[in-house]
Backbone as ProteinMPNN parsed JSONL, in Angstrom:
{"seq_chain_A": "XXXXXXXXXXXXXXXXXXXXXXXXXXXXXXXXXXXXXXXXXXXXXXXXXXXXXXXXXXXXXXXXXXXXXXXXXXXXXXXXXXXXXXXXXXXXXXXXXXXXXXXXXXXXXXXXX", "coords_chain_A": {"N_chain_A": [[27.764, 18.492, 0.976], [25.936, 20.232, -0.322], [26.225, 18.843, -3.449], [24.158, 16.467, -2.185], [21.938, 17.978, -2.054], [21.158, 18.387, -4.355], [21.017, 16.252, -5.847], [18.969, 15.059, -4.374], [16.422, 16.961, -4.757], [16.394, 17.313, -7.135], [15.581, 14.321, -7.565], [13.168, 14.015, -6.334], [11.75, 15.639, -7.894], [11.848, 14.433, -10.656], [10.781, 11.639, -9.665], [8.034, 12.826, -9.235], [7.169, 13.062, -11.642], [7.389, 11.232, -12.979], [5.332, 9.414, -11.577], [3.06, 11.194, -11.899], [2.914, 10.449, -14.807], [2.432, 8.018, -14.596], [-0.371, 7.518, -13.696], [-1.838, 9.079, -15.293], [-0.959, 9.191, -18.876], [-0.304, 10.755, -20.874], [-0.491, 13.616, -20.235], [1.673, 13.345, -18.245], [3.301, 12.616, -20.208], [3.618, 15.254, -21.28], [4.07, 16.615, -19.273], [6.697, 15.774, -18.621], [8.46, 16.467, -20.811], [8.448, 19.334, -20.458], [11.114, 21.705, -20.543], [12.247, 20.333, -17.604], [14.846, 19.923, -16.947], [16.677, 21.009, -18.492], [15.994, 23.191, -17.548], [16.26, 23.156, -14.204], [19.169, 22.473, -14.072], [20.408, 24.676, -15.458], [19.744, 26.58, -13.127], [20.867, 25.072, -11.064], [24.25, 25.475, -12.074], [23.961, 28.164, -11.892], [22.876, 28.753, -8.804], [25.626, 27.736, -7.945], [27.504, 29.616, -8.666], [28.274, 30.12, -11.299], [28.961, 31.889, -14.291], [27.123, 34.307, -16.046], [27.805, 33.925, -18.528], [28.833, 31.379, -19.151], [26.046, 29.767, -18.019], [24.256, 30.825, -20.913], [25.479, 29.577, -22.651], [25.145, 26.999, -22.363], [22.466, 27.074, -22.202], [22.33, 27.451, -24.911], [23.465, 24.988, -25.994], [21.824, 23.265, -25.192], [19.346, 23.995, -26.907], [20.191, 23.368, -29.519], [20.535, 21.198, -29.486], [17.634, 20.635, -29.236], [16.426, 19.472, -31.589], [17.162, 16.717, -32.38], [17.09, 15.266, -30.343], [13.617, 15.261, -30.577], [13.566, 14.13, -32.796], [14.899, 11.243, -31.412], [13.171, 10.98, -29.683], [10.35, 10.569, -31.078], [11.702, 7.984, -32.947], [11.571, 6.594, -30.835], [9.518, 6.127, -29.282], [8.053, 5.211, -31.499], [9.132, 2.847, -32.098], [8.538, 0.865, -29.502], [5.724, 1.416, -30.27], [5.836, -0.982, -32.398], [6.353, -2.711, -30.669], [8.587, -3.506, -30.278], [11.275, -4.51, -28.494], [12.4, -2.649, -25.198], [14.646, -1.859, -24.659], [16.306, -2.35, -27.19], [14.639, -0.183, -28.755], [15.807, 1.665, -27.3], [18.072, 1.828, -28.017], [17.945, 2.202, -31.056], [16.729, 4.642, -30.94], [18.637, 6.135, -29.9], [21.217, 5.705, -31.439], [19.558, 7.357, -33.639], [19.52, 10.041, -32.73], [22.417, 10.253, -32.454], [23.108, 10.215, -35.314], [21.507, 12.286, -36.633], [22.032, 14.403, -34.856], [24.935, 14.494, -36.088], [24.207, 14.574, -38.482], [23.379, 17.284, -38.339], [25.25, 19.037, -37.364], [26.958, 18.706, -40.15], [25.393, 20.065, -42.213], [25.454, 22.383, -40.975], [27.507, 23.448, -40.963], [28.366, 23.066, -43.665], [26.921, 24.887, -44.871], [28.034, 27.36, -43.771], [30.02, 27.765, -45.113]], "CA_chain_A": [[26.354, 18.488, 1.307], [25.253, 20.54, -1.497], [25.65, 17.59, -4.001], [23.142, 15.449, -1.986], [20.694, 18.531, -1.844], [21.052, 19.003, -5.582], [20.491, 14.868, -6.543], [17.665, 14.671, -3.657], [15.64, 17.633, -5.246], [16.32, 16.606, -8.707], [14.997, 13.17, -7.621], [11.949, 13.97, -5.983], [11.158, 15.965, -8.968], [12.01, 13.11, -11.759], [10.109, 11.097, -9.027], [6.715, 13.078, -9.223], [6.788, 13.094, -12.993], [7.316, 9.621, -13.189], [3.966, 9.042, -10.365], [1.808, 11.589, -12.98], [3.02, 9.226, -15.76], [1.7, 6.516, -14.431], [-1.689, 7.782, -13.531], [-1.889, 10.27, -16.608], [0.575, 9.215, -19.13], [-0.287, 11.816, -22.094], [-0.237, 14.859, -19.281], [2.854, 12.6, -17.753], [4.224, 13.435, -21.248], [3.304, 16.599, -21.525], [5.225, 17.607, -18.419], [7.962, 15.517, -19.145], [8.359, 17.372, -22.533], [8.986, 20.39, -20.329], [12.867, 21.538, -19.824], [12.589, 20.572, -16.233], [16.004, 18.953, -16.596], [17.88, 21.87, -18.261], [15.603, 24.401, -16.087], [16.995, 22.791, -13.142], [20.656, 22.367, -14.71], [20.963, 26.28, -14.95], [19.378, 26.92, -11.705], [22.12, 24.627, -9.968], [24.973, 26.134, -12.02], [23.584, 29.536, -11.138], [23.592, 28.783, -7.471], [27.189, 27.423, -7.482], [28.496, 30.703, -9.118], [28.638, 30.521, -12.81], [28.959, 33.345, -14.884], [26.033, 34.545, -16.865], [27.874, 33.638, -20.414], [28.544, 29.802, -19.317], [24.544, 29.425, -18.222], [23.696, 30.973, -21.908], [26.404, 28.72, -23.675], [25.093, 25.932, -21.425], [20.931, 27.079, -22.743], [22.426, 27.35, -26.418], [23.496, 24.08, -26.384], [20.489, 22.08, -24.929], [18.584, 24.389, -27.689], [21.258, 22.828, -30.255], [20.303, 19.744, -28.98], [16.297, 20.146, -29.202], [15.677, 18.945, -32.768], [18.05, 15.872, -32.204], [15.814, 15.022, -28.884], [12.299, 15.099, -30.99], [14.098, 12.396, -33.379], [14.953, 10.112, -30.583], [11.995, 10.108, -29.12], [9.502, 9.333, -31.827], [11.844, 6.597, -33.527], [11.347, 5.17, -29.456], [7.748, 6.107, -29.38], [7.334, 4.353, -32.985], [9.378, 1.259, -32.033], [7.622, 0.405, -28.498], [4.214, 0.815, -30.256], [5.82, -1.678, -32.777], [6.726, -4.014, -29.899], [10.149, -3.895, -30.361], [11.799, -4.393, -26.684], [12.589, -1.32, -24.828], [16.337, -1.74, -24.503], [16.102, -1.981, -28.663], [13.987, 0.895, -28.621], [16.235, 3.137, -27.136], [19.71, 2.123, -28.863], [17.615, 2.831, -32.093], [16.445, 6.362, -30.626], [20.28, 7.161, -29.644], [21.507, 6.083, -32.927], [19.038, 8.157, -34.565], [19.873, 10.777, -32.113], [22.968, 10.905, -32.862], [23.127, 10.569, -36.641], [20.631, 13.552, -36.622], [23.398, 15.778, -34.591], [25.962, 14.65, -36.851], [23.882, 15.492, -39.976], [23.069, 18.667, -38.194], [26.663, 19.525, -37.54], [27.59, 18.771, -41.329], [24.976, 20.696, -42.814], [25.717, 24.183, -40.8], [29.55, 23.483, -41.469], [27.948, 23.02, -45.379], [25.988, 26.141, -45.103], [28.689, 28.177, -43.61], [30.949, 27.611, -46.183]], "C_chain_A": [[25.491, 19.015, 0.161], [24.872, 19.554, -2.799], [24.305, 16.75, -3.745], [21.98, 16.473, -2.341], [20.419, 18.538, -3.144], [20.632, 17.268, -6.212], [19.316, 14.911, -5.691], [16.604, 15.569, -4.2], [15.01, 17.116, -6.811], [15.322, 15.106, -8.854], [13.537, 13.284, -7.464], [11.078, 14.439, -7.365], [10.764, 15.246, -10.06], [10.984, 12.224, -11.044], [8.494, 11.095, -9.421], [6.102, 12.834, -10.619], [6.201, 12.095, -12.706], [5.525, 9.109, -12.699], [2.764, 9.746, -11.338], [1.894, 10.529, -13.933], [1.903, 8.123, -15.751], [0.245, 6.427, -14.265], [-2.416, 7.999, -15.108], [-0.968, 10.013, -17.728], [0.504, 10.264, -20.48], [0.222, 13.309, -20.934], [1.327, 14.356, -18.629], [3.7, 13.487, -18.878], [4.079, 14.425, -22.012], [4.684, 17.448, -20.263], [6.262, 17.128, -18.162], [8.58, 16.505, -19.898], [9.191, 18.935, -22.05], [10.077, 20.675, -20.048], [13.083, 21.481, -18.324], [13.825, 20.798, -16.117], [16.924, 20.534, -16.75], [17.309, 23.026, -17.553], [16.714, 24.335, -14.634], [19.01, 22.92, -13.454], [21.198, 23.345, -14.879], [20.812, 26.629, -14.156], [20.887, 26.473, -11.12], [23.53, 25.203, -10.488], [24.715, 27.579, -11.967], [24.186, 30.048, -9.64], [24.865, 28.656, -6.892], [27.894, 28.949, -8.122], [28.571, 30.626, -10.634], [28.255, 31.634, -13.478], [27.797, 33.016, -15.973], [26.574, 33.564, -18.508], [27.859, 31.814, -20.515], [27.036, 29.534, -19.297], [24.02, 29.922, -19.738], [24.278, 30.026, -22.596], [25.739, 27.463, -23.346], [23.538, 25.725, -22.553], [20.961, 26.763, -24.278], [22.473, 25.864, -26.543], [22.595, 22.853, -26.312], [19.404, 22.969, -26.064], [19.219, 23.633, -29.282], [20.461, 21.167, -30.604], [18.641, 19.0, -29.224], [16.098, 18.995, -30.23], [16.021, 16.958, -33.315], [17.366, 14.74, -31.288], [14.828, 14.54, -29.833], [12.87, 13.828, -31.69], [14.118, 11.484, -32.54], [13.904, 10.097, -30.055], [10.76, 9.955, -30.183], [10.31, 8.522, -32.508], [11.733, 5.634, -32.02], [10.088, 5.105, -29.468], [7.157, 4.86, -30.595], [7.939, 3.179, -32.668], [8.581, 0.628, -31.086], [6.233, 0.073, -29.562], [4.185, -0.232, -31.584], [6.209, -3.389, -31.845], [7.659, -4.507, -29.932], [10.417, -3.566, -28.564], [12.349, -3.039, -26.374], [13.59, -0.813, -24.854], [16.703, -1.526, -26.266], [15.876, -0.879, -28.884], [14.85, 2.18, -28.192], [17.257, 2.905, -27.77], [19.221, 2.819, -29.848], [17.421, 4.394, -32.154], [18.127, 6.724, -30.662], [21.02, 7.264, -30.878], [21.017, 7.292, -34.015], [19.388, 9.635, -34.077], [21.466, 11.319, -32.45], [23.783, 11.164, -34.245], [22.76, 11.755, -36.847], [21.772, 14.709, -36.155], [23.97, 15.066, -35.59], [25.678, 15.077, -38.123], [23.45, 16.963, -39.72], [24.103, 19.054, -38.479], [26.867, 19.595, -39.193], [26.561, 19.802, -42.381], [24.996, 22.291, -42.454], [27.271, 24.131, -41.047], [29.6, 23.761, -42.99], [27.407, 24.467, -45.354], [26.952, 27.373, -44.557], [30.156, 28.417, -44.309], [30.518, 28.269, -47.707]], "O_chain_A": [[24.512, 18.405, -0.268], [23.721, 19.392, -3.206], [23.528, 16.393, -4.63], [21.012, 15.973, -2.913], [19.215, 18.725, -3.32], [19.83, 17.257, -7.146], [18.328, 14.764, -6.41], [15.542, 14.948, -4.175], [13.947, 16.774, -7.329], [14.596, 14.802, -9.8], [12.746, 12.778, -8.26], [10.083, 13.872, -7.817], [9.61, 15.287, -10.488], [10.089, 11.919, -11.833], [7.802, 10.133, -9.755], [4.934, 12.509, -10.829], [5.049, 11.88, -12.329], [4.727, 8.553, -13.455], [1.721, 9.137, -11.58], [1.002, 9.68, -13.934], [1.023, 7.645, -16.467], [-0.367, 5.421, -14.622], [-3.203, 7.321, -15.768], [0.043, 10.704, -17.608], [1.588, 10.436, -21.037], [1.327, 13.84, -21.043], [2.155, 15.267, -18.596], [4.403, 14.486, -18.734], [4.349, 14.5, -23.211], [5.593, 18.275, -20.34], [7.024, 17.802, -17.468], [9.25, 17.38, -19.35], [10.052, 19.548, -22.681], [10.48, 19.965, -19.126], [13.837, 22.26, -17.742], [14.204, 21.693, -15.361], [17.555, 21.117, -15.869], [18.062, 23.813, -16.98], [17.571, 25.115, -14.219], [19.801, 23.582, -12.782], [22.4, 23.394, -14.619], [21.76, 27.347, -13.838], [21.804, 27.234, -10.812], [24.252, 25.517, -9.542], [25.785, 28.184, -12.041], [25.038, 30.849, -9.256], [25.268, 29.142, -5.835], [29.064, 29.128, -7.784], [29.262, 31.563, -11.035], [27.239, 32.27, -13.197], [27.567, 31.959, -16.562], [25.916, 32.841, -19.256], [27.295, 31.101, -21.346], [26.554, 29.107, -20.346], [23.018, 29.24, -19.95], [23.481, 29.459, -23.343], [25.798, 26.689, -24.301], [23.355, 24.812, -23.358], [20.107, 26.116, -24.884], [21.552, 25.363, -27.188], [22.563, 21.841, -27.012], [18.321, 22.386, -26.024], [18.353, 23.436, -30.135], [20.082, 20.46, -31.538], [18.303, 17.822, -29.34], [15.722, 17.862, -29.93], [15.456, 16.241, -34.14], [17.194, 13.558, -31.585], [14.977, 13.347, -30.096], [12.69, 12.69, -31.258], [13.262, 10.631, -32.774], [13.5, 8.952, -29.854], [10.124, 8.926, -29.954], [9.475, 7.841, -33.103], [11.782, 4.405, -31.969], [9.51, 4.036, -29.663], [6.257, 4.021, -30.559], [7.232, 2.218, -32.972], [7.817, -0.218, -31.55], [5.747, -1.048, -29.716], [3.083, -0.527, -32.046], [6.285, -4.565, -32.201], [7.866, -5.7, -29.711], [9.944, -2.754, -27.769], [12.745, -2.332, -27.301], [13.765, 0.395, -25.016], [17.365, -0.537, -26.579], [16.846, -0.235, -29.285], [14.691, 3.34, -28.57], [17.633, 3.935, -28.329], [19.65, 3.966, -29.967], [17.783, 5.174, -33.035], [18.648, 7.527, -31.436], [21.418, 8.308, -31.395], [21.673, 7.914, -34.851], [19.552, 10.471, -34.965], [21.735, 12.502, -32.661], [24.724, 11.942, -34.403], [23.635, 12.501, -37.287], [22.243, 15.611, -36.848], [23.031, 14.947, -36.377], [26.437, 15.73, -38.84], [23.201, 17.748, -40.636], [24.306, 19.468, -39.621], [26.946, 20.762, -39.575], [27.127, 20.277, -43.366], [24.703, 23.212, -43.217], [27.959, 25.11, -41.336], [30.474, 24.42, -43.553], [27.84, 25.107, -46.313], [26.588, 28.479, -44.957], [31.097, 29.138, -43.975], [31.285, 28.164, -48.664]]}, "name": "protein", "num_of_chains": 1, "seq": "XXXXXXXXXXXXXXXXXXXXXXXXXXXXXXXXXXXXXXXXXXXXXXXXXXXXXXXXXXXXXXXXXXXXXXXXXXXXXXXXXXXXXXXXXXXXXXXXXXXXXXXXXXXXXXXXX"}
């Protein structure tokens, strides 16, 4: 039961964005932008029991993750408003996404050496 309560919350939430979006879409992506996702994502392993050090390991790594994020979404932002198709648009973001981690990774592996 807990599962459903934890996708039906999650949804409504992803839901409402989505509904500002569409009205509002700069404020849409404004409160997109915000960590609902991994807000919510420590909350629920919170509630199930996880130990304090996994939820920080958990925060480190979606912080890991930010600068990786901003890449993918303006090379999607910049393709759409070139009119490249949307499904295009995002392989290019993920690629870039995850070139970006992998040149992250190699340059703190470089720097800690």
């Amino acid at each position: 039961m807990f599962p459903i309560i934890k996708i039906l919350a999650s949804a409504v939430i992803i839901g409402v964005i989505t509904e500002i979006a569409r009205r509002f879409p700069q404020q849409g992506g404004i409160i997109a932008a915000l960590p609902i996702v991994s807000m919510l994502s420590i909350f629920w392993l919170f509630v199930q029991g996880e130990q304090k050090e996994t939820l920080s390991r958990f925060a480190l790594g979606v912080a890991w993750g930010i600068p990786a994020t901003a890449v993918m979404l303006l090379i999607i932002g910049i393709a759409l408003k070139h009119s490249i198709h949307l499904v295009i648009s995002f392989g290019l973001g993920l690629i870039g996404w995850l070139l970006f981690l992998l040149a992250q990774d190699t340059v703190v592996k470089y720097m800690s050496n």
